[in-house]
C-alpha positions as CSV (number, residue, x, y, z in Angstrom):
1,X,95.9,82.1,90.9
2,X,96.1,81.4,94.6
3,X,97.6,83.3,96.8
4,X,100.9,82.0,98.4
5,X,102.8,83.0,101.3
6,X,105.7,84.6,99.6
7,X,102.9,86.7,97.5
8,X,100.8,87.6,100.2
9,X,103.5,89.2,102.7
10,X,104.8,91.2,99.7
11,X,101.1,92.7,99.5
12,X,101.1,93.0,102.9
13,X,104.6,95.0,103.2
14,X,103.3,96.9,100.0
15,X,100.0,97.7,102.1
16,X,101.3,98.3,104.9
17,X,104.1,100.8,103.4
18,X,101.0,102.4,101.6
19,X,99.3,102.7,105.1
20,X,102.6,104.2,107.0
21,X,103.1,106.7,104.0
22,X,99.8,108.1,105.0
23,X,99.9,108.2,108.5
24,X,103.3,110.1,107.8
25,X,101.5,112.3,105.2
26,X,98.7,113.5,107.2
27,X,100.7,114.1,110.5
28,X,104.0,116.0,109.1
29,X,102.3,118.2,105.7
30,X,102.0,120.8,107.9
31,X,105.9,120.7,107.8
32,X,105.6,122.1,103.9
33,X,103.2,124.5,103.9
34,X,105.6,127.3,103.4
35,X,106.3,125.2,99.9
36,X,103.0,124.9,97.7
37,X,104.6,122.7,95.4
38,X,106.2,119.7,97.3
39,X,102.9,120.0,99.4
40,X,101.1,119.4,96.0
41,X,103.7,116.4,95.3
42,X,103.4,114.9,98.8
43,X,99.5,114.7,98.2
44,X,99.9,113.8,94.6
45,X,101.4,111.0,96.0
46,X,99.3,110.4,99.2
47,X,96.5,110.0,97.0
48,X,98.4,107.6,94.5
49,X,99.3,105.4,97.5
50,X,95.7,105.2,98.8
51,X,94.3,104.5,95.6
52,X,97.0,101.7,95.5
53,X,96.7,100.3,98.8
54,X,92.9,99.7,97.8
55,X,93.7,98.2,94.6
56,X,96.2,95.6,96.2
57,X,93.3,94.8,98.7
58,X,91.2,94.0,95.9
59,X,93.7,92.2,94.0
60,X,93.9,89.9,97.4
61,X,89.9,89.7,97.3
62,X,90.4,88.3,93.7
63,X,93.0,85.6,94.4
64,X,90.8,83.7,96.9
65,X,89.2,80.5,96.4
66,X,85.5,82.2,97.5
67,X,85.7,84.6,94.6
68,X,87.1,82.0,92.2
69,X,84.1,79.9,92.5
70,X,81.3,82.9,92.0
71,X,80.8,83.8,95.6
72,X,82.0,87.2,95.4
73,X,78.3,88.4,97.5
74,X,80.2,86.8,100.2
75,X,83.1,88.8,100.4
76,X,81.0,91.7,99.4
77,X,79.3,90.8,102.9
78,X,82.3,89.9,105.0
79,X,84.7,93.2,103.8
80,X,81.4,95.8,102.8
81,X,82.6,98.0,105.8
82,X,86.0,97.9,105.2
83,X,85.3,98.8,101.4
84,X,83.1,101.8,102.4
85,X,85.2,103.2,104.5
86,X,88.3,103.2,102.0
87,X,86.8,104.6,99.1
88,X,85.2,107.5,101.7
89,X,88.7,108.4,103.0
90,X,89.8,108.4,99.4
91,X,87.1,110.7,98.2
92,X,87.2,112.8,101.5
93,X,91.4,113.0,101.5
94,X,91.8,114.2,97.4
95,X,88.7,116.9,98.3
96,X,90.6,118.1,101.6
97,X,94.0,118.1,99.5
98,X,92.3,120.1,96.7
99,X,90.5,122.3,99.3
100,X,93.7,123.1,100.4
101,X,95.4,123.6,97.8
102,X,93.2,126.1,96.5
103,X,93.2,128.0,99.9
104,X,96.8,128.1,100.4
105,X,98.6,128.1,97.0
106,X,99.2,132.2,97.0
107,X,99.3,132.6,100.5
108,X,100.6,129.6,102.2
109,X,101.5,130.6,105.6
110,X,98.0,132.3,106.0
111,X,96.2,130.5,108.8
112,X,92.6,131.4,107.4
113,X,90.2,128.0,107.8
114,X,86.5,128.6,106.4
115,X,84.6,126.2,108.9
116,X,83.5,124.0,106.1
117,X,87.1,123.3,105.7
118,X,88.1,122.9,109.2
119,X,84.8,120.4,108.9
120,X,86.0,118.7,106.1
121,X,89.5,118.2,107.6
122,X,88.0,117.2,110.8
123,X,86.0,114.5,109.3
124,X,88.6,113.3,106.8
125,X,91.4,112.7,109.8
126,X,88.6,110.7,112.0
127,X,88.0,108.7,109.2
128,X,91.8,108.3,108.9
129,X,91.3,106.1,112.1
130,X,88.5,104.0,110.6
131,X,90.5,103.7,107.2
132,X,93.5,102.7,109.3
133,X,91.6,100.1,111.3
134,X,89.3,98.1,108.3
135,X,92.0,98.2,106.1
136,X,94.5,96.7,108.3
137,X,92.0,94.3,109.6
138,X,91.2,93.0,106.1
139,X,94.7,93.1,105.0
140,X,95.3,89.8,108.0
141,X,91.2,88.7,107.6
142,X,91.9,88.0,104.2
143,X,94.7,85.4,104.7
144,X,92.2,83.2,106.7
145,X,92.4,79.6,104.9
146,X,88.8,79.4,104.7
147,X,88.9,82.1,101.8
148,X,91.6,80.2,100.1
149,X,90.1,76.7,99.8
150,X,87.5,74.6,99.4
151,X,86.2,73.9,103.1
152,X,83.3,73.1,104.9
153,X,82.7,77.2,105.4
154,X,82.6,77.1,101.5
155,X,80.2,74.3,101.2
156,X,78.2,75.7,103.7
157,X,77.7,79.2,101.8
158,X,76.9,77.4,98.8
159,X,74.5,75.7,100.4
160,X,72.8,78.8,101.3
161,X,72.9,80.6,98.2
């Protein structure tokens, strides 16, 4: 299963559309606080397309030539930042959305932030940055021919494994 150009820009307009969703999420939820429950939906679905947007990434790591032919500690090595820093801003973006849920589900105009929350939320929006950066970054690393086909990189790192 290789991956072909008309394949690879639909993942990449699906990732990217993931990736936009998000950035919309996070800087316009505020908009809905005064409604619990299309705040719940809007992260419902947040979360959903995060979880997706890693899964297409994945799905692009599985379709190369290097994992095909067993080197898959390679890409482990070349996208292991990238991979850390997407499941983080998962984990840290549903505990911030449950957070805050939990918070503001009676009283959701009340402006009251325990600092572990203000932390939390602090932390989860820097990382938005990193999440934004590696995952964009692999998205366009991973359409490099050198993952796609057998080449002299390839023989190389079979030679040294």
């Amino acid at each position: 299963m290789n991956l072909t150009q008309k394949k690879y820009s639909f993942t990449l307009i699906l990732q990217y559309a993931c990736l936009m969703f998000d950035v919309g999420a996070n800087s316009f939820a505020t908009f809905a606080r005064s409604r619990p429950a299309d705040l719940l939906v809007l992260f419902v679905i947040q979360d959903f397309c995060l979880i997706t947007a890693l899964t297409i990434l994945l799905a692009n790591f599985f379709s190369t030539y290097v994992f095909q032919a067993g080197l898959i500690q390679l890409l482990y090595t070349q996208f292991r930042m990238t991979l850390v820093i997407c499941v983080a801003y998962i984990m840290l973006s549903i505990g911030l959305h449950s957070w805050h849920m939990t918070i503001h589900w009676t009283s959701p105009l009340s402006h009251f932030w325990p600092v572990s929350y203000y932390s939390l939320f602090i932390t989860q929006r820097s990382f938005a940055v990193l999440y934004y950066y590696f995952s964009k970054r692999a998205s366009l690393r991973i359409s490099d021919p050198k993952f796609h086909e057998g080449s002299k990189w390839v023989q190389k790192q079979f030679s040294l494994t």
